[in-house]
C-alpha positions in Angstrom: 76.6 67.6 118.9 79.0 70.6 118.0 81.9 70.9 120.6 81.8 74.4 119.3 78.1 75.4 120.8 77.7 76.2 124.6 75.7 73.4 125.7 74.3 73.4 129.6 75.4 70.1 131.6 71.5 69.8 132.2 71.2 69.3 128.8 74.5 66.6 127.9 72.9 64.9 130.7 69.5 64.7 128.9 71.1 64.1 125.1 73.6 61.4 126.8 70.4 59.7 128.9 67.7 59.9 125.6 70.7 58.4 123.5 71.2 55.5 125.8 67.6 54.8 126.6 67.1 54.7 122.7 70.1 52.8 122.1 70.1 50.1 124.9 66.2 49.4 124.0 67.6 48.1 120.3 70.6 46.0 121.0 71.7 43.1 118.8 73.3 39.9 119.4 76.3 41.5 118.0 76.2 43.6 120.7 75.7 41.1 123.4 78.6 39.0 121.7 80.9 41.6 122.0 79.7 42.8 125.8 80.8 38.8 126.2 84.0 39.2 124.7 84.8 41.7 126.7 84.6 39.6 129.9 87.1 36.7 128.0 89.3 39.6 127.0 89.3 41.3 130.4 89.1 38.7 132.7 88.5 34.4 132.1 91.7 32.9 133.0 93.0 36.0 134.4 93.6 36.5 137.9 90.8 36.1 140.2 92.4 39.2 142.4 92.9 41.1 139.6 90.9 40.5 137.0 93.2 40.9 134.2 94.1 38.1 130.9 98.1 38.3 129.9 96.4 39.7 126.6 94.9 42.7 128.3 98.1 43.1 131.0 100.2 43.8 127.5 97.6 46.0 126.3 97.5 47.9 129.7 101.3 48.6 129.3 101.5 49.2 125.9 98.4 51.9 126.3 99.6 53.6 129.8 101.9 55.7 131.1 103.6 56.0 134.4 100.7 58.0 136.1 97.2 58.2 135.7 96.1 60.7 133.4 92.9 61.7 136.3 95.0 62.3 139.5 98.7 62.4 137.9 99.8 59.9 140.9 102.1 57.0 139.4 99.9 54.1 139.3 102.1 51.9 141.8 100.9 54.6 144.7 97.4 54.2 143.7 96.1 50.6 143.7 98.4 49.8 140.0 96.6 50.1 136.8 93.0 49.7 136.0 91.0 49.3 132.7 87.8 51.5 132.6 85.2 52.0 130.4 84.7 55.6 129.5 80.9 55.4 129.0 80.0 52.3 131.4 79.4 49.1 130.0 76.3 48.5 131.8 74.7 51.7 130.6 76.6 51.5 127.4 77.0 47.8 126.3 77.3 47.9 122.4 80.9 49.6 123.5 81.9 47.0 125.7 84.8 46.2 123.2 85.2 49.5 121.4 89.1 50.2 122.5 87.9 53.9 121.9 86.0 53.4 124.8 89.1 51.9 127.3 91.8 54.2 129.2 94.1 53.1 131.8 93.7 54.9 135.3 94.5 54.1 138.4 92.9 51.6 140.6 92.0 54.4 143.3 89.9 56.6 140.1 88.3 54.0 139.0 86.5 53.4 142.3 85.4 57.1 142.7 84.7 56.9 139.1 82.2 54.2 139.2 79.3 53.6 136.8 78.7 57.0 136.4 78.0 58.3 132.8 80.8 60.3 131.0 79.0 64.1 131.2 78.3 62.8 135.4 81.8 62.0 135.4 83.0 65.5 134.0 80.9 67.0 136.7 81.6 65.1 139.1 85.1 66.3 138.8 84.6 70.0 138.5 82.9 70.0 141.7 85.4 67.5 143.8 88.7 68.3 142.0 88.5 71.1 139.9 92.4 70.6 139.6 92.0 67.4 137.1 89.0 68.6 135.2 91.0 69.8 132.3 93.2 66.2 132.1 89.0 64.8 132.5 87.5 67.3 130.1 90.6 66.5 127.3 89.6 62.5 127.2 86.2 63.1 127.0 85.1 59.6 124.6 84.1 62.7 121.7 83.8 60.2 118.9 81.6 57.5 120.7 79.4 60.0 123.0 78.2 61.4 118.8 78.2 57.7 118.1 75.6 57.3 120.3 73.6 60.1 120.1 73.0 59.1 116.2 69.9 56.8 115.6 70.9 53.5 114.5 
């Protein structure tokens, strides 16, 4: 996909959706490895509150800033820091552990955020808060979202 071409949100949904029905129907044990990985990394012998290992606590604060790059709120107003997946990991499991795929935003975003897909996301966000659509649209997972539209 060119970022270049006017492309309708009808059809990112429909390339994002037809690369992630093709892709999930072929994953590898690789995959599933990594998707497992991702749990030690993330949480095993992390807190049981929180969630979070002391590995991925460093990499939180060495890959954040003071406020969430969504809502621009500092992070200790909003619920602290939260890892997310930019294209879920249950819809998009062969990035589970892609650090492409991780940014840091608060705990309250990540709730409204949810499962949905990237392009629902961005849409999401131009409806309900036009205000942060830019600071969405900006770290939009570029590299990953071709990634997956390429046949592997």
């Amino acid at each position: 996909m060119n970022d270049n071409q006017e492309t309708t949100l009808e059809e990112l949904f429909t390339l994002a959706d037809k690369a992630g029905k093709r892709r999930y129907h072929k994953l590898t044990n690789d995959d599933f490895k990594d998707y497992r990985k991702y749990d030690n990394w993330r949480y095993i012998n992390g807190d049981g509150e929180c969630g979070t290992t002391e590995e991925s606590k460093i990499w939180v604060n060495e890959n954040s800033e003071w406020n969430c790059p969504v809502c621009c709120k500092q992070f200790s107003s909003r619920g602290g820091r939260s890892i997310d997946h930019k294209l879920p990991r249950a819809q998009y499991p062969w990035v589970s552990l892609d650090f492409k795929n991780f940014w840091v935003i608060c705990l309250y975003c990540n709730r409204e955020k949810g499962e949905r897909h990237w392009y629902e996301y961005e849409h999401y966000i131009l409806i309900n808060h036009p205000e942060f659509y830019d600071d969405v649209a900006f770290a939009r997972p570029r590299q990953l979202l071709k990634k997956s539209t390429e046949s592997k």
